[in-house]
C-alpha positions as CSV (number, residue, x, y, z in Angstrom):
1,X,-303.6,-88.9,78.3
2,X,-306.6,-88.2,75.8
3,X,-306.9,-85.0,76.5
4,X,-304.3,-84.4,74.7
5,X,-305.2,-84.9,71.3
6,X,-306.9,-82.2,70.3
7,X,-303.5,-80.1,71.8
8,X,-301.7,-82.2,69.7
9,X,-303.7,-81.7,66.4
10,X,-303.5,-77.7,66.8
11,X,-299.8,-78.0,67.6
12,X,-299.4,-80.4,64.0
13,X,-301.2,-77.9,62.1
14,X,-299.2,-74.7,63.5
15,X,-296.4,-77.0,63.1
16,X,-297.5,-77.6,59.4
17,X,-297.9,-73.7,58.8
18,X,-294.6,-73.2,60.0
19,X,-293.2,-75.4,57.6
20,X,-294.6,-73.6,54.3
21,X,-293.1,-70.6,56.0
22,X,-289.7,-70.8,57.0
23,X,-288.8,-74.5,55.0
24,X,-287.8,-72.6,51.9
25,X,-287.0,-69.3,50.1
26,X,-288.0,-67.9,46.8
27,X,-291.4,-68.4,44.8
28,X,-293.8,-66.3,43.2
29,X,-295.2,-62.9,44.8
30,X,-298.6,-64.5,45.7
31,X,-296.4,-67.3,47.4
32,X,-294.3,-65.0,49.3
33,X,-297.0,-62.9,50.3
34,X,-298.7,-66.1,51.9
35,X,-295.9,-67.4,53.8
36,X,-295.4,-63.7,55.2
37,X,-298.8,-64.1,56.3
38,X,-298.4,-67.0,57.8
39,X,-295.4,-66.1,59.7
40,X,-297.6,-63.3,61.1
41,X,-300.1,-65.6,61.8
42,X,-298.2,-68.2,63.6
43,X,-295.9,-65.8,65.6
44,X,-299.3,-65.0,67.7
45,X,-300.9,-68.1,67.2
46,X,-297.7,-70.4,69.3
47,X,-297.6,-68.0,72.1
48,X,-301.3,-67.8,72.5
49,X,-301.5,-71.8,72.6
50,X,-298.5,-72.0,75.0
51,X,-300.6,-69.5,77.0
52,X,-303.5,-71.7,77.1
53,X,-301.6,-74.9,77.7
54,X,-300.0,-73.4,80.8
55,X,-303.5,-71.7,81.8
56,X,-305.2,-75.3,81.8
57,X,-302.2,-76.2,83.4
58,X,-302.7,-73.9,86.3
59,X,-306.2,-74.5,86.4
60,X,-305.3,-78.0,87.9
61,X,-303.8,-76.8,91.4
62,X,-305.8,-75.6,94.3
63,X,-306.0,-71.4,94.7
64,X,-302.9,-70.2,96.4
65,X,-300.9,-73.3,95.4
66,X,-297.6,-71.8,94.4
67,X,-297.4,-74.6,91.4
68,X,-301.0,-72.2,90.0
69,X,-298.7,-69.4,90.2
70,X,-296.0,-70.3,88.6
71,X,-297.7,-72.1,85.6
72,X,-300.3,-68.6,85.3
73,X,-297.2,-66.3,85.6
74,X,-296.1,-68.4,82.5
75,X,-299.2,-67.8,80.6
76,X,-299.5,-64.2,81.0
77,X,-296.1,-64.3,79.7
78,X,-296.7,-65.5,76.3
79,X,-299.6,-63.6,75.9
80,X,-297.5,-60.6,76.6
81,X,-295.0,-61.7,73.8
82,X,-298.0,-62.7,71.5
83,X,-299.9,-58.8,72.2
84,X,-295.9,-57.7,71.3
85,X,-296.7,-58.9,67.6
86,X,-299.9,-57.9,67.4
87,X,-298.1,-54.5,67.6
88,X,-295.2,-55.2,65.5
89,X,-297.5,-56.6,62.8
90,X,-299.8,-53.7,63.2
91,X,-296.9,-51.1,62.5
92,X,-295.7,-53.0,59.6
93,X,-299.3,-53.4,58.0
94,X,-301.5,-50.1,58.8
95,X,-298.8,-47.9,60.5
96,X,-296.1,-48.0,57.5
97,X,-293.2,-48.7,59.6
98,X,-291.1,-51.6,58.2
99,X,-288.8,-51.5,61.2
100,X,-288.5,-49.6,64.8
101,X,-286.9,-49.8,67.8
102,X,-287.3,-49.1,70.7
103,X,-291.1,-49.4,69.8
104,X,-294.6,-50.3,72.3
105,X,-293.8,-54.0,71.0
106,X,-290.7,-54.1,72.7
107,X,-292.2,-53.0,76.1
108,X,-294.2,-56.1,75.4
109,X,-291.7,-57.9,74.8
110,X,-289.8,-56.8,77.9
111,X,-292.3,-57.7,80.1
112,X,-292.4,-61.6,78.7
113,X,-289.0,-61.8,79.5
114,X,-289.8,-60.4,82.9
115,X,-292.9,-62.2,83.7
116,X,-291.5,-66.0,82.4
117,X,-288.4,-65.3,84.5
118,X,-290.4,-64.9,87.9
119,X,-292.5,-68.2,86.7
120,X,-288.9,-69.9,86.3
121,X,-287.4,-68.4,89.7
122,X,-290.3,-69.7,91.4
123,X,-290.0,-73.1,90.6
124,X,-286.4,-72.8,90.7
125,X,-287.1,-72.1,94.6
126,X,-289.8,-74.9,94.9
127,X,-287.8,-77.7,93.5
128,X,-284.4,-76.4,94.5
129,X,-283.9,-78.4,98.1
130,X,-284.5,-81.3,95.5
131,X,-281.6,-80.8,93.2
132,X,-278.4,-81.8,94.7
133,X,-275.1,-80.2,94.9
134,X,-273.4,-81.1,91.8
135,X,-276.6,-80.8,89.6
136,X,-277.0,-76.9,91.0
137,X,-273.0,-76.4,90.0
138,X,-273.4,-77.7,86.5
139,X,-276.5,-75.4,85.9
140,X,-274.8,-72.4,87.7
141,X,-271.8,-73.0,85.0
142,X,-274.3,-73.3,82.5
143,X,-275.5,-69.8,82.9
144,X,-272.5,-68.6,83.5
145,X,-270.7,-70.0,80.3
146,X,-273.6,-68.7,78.2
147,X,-274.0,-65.3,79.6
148,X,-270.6,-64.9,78.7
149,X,-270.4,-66.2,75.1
150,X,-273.7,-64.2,74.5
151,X,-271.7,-60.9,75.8
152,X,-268.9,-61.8,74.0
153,X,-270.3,-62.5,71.1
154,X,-273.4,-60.7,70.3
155,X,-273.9,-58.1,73.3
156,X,-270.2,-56.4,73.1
157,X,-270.7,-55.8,69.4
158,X,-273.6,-54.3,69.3
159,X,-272.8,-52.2,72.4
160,X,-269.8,-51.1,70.9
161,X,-272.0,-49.9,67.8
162,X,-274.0,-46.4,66.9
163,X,-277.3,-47.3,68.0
164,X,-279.3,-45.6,70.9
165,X,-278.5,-46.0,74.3
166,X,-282.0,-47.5,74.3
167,X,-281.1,-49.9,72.1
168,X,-278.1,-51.3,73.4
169,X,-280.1,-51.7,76.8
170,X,-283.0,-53.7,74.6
171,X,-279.9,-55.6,73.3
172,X,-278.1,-56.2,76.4
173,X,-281.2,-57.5,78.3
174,X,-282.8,-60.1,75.4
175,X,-279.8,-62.5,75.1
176,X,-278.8,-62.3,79.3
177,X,-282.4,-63.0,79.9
178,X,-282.9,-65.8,77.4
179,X,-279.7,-67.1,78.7
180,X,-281.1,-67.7,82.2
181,X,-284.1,-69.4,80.7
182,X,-282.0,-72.6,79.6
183,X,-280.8,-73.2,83.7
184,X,-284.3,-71.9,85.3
185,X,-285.9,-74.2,82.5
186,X,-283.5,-77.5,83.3
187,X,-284.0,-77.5,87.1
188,X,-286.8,-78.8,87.6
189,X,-286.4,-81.6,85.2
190,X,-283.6,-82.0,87.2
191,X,-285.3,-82.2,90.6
192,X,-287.8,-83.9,89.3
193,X,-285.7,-86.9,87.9
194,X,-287.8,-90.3,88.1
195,X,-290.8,-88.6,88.4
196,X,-293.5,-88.0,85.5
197,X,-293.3,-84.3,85.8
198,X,-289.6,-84.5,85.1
199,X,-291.3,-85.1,81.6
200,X,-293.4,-82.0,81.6
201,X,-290.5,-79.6,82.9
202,X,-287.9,-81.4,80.3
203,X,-290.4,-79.9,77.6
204,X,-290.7,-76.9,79.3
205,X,-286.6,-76.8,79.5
206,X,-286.7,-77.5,75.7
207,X,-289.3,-74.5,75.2
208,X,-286.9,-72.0,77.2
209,X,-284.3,-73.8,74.8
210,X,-285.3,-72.6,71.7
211,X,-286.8,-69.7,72.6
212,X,-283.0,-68.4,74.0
213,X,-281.8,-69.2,70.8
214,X,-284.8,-67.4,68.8
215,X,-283.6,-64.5,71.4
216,X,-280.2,-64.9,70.6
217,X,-280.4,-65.0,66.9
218,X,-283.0,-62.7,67.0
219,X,-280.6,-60.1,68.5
220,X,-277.8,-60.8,65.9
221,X,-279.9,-60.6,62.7
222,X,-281.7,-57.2,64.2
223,X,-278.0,-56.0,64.9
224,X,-277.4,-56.2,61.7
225,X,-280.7,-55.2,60.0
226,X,-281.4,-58.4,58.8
227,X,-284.3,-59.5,60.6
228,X,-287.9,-60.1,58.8
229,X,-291.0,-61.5,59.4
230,X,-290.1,-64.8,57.4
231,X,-286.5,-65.4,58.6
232,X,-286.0,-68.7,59.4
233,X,-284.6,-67.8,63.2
234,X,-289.2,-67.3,63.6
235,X,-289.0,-70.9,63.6
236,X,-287.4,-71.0,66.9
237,X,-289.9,-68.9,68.5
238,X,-292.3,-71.0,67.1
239,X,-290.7,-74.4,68.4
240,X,-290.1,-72.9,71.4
241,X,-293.5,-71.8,72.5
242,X,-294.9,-75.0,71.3
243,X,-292.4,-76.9,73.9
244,X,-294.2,-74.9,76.1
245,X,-297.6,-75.4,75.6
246,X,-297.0,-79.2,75.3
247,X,-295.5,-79.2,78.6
248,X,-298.6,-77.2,79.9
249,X,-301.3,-79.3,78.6
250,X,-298.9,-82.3,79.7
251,X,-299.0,-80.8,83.0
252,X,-302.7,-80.7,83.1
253,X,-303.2,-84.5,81.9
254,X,-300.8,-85.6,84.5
255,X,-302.4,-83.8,87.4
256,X,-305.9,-85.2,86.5
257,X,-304.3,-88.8,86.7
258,X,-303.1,-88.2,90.5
């Protein structure tokens, strides 16, 4: 497992810039003007490495192995969702737009969701004849129960509200997406129970975790005009994408020990 130390030292010090940004409020201008830098910063920075743990990841299965696939699908995902603040960022600092939507960022940000969910429905089908009956119920009535506390609770208001059609679509797709990412993240952990890449997909699972929750809070605070570059809810994203690249580079380490 040594190659994953110097993963592991880039994931401390994003971890370590994360914490000057989000771990407490207040302080001088100059202070506040760094940690909105950083946020910036490590809002592409965490995608970008997830995207490069899950390309070396993919980079350890034969051409046309389905396992490539799936783990490549995943990294053009979070570069998607890093380009996606690149343009957010670029609106706020050279365009003069402190907040729009529907903006080109959120097409970015729409095709992360899209792109991570075929990585996750593709592994979903690989290691489903693994999973057995009662695993696939309690995952089913996972999705299930949060699909419908996220309509509930954060899609019906904001529907219900004056905002663009547009909008309500954007707001209506982020949280049921996310949602799906906490099953499609767990079943393969699940199928692969016993095994050491029930490791790597149980830090993937964490990954599609937090960033559900990042989605889902994301979408409430937004709702509500709330949302900044230094909220707290960033974390989450950050976490989340972090998960993932572990579980990539993981992935990577373990395949090179077969």
């Amino acid at each position: 497992m040594k190659q994953l130390g110097r993963p592991l030292l880039l994931v401390a010090l994003v971890v370590a810039a994360s914490v000057y940004t989000y771990a407490f409020e207040g302080g001088s201008h100059q202070v506040r003007y760094i940690r909105y830098l950083l946020g910036t910063a490590v809002l592409v920075i965490a995608p970008l490495i997830a995207a490069i743990g899950c390309f070396v990841a993919a980079r350890a299965y034969a051409a046309g192995d389905r396992e490539r696939l799936v783990w490549a699908t995943g990294g053009l995902a979070a570069v998607s969702w890093a380009a996606g603040r690149v343009v957010f960022a670029a609106d706020q600092w050279w365009g003069g737009i402190i907040q729009q939507s529907p903006s080109i960022a959120d097409g970015f940000t729409v095709l992360f969701y899209v792109l991570l969910g075929i990585a996750l429905l593709i592994e979903v089908r690989l290691v489903g004849p693994m999973i057995d009956r009662p695993a696939r119920l309690a995952l089913l009535a996972l999705g299930v129960v949060g699909l419908v506390a996220g309509f509930v609770f954060i899609v019906q208001p904001i529907v219900r509200s004056s905002v663009s059609n547009i909008e309500k679509a954007l707001a209506a797709f982020y949280p049921s997406a996310a949602v799906f990412f906490i099953p499609a993240g767990l079943a393969p952990a699940v199928g692969f129970r016993g095994g050491t890449s029930a490791y790597v997909w149980l830090a993937v699972a964490m990954g599609a975790l937090f960033l559900a929750l990042a989605s889902l809070g994301q979408a409430v605070l937004a709702s509500y005009g709330l949302y900044s570059e230094v909220h707290s809810v960033n974390a989450l994203w950050v976490i989340g994408f972090l998960f993932l690249a572990l579980g990539g580079f993981w992935q990577r380490a373990v395949q090179e020990e077969v």
